[in-house]
N, C-alpha and C positions, 0 to 999 in steps of 0.2 A: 640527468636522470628524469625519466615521466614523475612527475607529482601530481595528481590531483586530488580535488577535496568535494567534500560538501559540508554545505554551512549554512542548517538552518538555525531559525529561529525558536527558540524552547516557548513559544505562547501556545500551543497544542500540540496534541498527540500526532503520532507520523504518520502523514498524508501518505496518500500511494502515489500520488507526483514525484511527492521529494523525494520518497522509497525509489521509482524508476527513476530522477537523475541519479539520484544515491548510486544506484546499481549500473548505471552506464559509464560513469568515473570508474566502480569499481572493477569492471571486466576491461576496459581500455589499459585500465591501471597495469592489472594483472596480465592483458597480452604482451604488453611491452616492458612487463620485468618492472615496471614500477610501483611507486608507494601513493596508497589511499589513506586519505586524511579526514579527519572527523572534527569539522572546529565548530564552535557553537556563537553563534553571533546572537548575543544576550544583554546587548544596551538598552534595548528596552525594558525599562528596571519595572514599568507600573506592570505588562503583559509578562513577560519572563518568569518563570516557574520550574525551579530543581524537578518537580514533579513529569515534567513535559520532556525534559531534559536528559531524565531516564528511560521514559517512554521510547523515546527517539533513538537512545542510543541501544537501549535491550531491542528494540525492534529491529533495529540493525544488524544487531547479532543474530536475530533471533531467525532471519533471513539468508543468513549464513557473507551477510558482509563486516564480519569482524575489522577495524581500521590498521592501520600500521602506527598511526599515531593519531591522537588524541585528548580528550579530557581525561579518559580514567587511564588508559596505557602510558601516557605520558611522551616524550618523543625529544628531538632537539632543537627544536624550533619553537616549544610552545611560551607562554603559556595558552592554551585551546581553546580560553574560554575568552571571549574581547571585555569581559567586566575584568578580568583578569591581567589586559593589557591596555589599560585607557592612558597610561604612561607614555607610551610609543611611539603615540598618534601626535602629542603638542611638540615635538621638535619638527616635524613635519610639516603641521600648519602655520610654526612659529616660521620655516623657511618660505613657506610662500608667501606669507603677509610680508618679511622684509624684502623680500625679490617683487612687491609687487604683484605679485601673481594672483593675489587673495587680497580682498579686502572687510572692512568691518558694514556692514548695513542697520541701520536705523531704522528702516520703516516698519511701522507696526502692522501686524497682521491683518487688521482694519483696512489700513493703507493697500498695501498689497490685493488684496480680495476683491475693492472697488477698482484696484485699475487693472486686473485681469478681468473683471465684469466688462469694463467700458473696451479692454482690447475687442472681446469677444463679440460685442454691439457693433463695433467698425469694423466686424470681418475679419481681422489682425488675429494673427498669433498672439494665444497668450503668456508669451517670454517676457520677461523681466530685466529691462537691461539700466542697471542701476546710476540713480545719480552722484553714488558715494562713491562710483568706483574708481573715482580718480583723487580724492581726497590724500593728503598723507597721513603716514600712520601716526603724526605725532598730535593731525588734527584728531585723527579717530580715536584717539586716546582721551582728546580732550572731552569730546562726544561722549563717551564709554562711562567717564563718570558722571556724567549728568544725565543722560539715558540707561536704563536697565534694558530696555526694550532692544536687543540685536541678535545678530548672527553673521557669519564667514561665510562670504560669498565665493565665489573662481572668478575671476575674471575673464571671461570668455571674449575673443576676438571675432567678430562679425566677419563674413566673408570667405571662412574657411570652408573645406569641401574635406570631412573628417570620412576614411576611408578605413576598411580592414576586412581581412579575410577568413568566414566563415566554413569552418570545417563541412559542415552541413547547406547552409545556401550559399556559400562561393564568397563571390565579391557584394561589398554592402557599404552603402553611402548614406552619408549623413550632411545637412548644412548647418553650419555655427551657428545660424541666423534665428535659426527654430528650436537652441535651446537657451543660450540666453546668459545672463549670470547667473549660475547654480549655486546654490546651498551646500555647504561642505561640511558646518559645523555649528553646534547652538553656542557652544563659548567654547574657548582656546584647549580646552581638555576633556571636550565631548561633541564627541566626530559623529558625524550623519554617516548612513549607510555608504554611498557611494565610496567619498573618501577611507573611510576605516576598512573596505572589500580592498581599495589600490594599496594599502599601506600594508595589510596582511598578507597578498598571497605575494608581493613581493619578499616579506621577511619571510615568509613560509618557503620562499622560491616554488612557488606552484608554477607550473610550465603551460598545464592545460585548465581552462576554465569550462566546463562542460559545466552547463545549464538550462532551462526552460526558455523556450522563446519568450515569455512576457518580458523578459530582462535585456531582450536586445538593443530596447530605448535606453538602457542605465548607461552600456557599451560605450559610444562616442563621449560620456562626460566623464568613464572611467580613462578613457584613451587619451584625454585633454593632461588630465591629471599625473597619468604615469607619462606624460610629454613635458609636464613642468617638472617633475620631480627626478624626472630623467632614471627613470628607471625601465627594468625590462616590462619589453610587453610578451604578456604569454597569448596562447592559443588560443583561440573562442571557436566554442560550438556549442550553436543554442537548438536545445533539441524540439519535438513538436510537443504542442499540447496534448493532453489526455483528453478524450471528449466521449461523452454520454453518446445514450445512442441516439439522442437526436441530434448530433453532432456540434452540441454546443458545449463549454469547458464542463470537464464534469466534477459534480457539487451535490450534498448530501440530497439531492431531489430525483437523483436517479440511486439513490441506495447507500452502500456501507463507502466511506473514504479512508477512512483509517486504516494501517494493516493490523491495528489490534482487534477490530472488527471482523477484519478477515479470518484473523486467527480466532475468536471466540467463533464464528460461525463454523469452524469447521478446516477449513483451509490447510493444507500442509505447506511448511516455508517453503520446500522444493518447489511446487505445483507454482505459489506463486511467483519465486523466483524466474524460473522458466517463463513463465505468463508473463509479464512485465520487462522481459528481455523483448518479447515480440510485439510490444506497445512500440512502436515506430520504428523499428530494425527488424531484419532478417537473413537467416544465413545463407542467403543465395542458394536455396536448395528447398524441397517442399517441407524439409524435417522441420517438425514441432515439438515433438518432447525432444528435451537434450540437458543435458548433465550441466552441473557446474562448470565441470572442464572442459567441458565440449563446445559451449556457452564462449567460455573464456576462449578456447583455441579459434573461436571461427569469427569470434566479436572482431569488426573493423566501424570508423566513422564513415566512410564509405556508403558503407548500407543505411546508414539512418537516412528514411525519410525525413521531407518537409514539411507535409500535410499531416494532418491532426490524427491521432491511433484514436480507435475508436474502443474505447475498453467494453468488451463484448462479455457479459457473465456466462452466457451458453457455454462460450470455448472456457472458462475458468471452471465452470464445472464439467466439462468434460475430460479435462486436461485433470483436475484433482481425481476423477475418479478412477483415469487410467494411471495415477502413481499410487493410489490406494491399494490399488492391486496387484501392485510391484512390493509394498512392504510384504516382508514375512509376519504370519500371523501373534507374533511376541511383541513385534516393533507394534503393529497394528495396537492391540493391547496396551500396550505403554502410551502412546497417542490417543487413545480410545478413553482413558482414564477420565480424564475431567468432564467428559461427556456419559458414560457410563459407570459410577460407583458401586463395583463390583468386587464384593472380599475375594471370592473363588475365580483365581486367572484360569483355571484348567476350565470353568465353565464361562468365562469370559471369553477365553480362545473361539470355545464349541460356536459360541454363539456369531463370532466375528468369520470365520469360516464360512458360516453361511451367507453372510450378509455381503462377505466383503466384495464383491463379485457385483451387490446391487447397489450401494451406497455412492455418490458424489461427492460426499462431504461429514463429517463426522456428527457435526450438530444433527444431521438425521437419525441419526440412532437411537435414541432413546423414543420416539415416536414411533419404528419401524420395529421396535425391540420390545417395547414394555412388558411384553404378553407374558416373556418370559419369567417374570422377576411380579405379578400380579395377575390374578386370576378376572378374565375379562369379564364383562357381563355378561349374559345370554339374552339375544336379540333376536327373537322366531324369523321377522322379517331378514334379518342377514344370512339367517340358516340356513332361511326357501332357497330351493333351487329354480329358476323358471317358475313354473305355473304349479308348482306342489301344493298340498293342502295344507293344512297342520296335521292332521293323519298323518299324511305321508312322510312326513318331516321326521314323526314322531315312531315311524314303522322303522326309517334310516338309522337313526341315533340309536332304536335299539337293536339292530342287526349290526351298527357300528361296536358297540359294547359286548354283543356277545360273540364274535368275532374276537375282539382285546383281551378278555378276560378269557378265552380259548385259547391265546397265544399267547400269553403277559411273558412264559417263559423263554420264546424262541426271540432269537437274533432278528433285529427290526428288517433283513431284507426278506427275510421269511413271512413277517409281518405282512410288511407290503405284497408281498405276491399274492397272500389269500385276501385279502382286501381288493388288489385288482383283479382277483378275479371270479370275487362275488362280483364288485361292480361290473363287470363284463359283463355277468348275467342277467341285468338290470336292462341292458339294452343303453342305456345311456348312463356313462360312466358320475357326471355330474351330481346324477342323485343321490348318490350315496361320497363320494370324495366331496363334492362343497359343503355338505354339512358338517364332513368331519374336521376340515380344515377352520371351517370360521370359526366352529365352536372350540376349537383348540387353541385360536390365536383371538376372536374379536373382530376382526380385521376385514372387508373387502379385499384386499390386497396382502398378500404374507408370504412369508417362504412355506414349498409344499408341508404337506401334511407328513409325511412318514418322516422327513429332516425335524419338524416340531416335535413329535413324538421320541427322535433318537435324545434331544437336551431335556426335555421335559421327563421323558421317563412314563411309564405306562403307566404306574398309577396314579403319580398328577393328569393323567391325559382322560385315563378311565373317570376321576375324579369332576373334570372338565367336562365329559361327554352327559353324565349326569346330571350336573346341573345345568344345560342346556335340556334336556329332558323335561326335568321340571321346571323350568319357562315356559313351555308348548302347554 
């Protein structure tokens, strides 16, 4: 069966990186009838935080990539969290140290530091190729108690041409030579990354590793490792980086990374879902918006690019504002909530009715809306139309009024008609429509006047037109 997982780290909130491998595990998962895994690689006990933890996994959900198994679902392979399986890992290292294959290192970090310095100085790779590594274990036992200062190296053999094939860039080569004796462990029951990633998704039997290209250097020392331990190797496909748009990795300097950021700004998980499917893949076709399932039916590795997706916020707003307009005006509303605190949903509707047609993103609302819910100031200068006087401003506002209060009783398209068609006799419509508008809403820019007048109601509006009056 397809297994794949993701396994970050709980030291912060969920990146939109990890969200897009996240989401590339999970559609591959899902084309091939297989199972998506959520395991939390949490050894880092000072950075590690239950807090981050939940973050990542509600965000998960909250994206609509619910797991098959788990921290909180639970599964049969777990335990999901590696603070939870630090057990697993010393029978594992305990076989390669007496195979050989692993040994103990002494040198203190001082040590190390100065002679990667001096490789660097002669030009030389900065690899490590140990003088302990041939010692026996019963010396490095002896060492072990009279030094505190170590860690479990691999014993890496020089000379090798470490090969494997990349679902995404094909065939991909590495030399032994350039990495050296690697670090597997700081003492016998607390694994370094590398090793505790070979040890899990074998017990997990993950099949495919889908990840970020930064981790393709890890690759060859994972492949060293699952060749001592003689276990299976599964798939690799390292996908492209996400990149700003000045096409360098992108980092809170080009704006929000988090998708909890996304989601407080406004964001719908569908919108970004979708968005983040076309960070480095495409469905061989021009379509842009497409469904969870649609997503799923057309997702192949195939189509992922190599080169770097360029996270583009135009097309995220564009792309959020054409599924705004997909929800029904209730869903809108229930979405709308934490952005608009509004007791009356029948006049939360009215309101979103109008809007929804103009908005990107929900975090606009309350700027594009206020008008309703607060009576604006009156600002002569926003009232002018072109080259008006304050007279004449003041000649508008009151023909607009006794107009209103001549109709307060007829249905607002009746409204409108004798308004446009006094304004008609004005010669130019503007004179008398922009002053009724701004003074109804505040605003430069707002939805028309006679849609302000149908939520507002004619005598908040009569009310409004007033005291724009008395500002002139």
């Amino acid at each position: 069966m397809i297994r794949t997982r993701i396994a970050p780290s709980p030291t912060g909130n969920l990146h939109i990186g990890t969200a897009r491998t996240a989401l590339f595990n999970y559609l591959f998962a899902k084309k091939m009838g297989g199972r998506f895994i959520v395991r939390i690689e949490d050894t880092d006990i000072e950075r590690s935080n239950k807090k981050f933890e939940k973050n990542i996994i509600e965000g998960l959900k909250w994206l609509g990539m619910g797991e098959d198994e788990g921290p909180l679902v639970g599964g049969d392979y777990g335990p999901y969290r590696q603070s939870e399986r630090t057990k697993t890992y010393k029978p594992y290292i305990e076989k390669l140290l007496s195979e050989s294959k692993a040994f103990y290192c002494f040198h203190s970090e001082k040590e190390l530091a100065e002679e990667k310095e001096n490789l660097m100085k002669s030009k030389k790779h900065p690899v490590h190729l140990c003088e302990y590594r041939n010692i026996s274990l019963e010396e490095a036992n002896i060492l072990r108690e009279a030094k505190n200062d170590y860690i479990i190296r691999f014993k890496n053999h020089v000379g090798r041409k470490i090969t494997f094939n990349d679902l995404v860039r094909k065939d991909l080569s590495f030399d032994s030579d350039l990495i050296g004796d690697f670090s597997i462990a700081k003492r016998i029951d607390v694994p370094l990354y590398n090793f505790a990633v070979v040890v899990d998704d074998e017990i997990m039997e993950i099949s495919h590793v889908i990840r970020g290209e930064d981790h393709i250097s890890n690759t060859p020392k994972q492949l060293l490792l699952i060749e001592a331990l003689g276990f299976k190797k599964p798939t690799y496909a390292h996908l492209p980086l996400i990149l700003g748009s000045d096409r360098s990795k992108l980092s809170k300097r080009h704006g929000a990374t988090s998708v909890d950021e996304y989601k407080d700004l406004g964001y719908l998980s569908e919108s970004l879902f979708n968005f983040m499917a076309l960070l480095g893949w495409n469905p061989g076709d021009d379509r842009e918006i497409l469904s969870k399932e649609e997503l799923i039916e057309s997702f192949s590795m195939e189509k992922v690019q190599k080169s770097g997706a360029i996270f583009d916020l135009n097309k995220l707003d564009w792309m959020n504002g054409e599924y705004i307009r997909r929800k029904s005006i209730a869903e809108l509303a229930k979405l709308s909530q934490p952005f608009l605190k509004v007791k009356s949903k029948k006049y939360l509707e009215k309101i979103l009715e109008l809007e929804q047609s103009r908005i990107k993103k929900l975090s606009e609302l309350p700027e594009k809306v206020d008008y309703f819910f607060k009576e604006p100031s009156a600002d002569k200068d926003l009232l002018r139309w072109k080259n008006m006087t304050d007279e004449e401003i003041k000649s508008s506002i009151k023909k607009l009024l006794e107009l209103l209060k001549e109709n307060k009783e007829q249905d607002i398209k009746i409204i409108e008609k004798v308004f446009l068609e006094e304004a008609g006799k004005m010669g130019d419509r503007g004179r008398l429509l922009w002053p009724l508008r701004s003074a109804l809403s505040g605003k430069k820019a707002s939805a028309g006047p006679f849609e302000i007048i149908s939520i507002l109601g004619v005598e908040q509006s009569i009310k409004r037109l007033e005291n724009a009056l008395q500002s002139i």
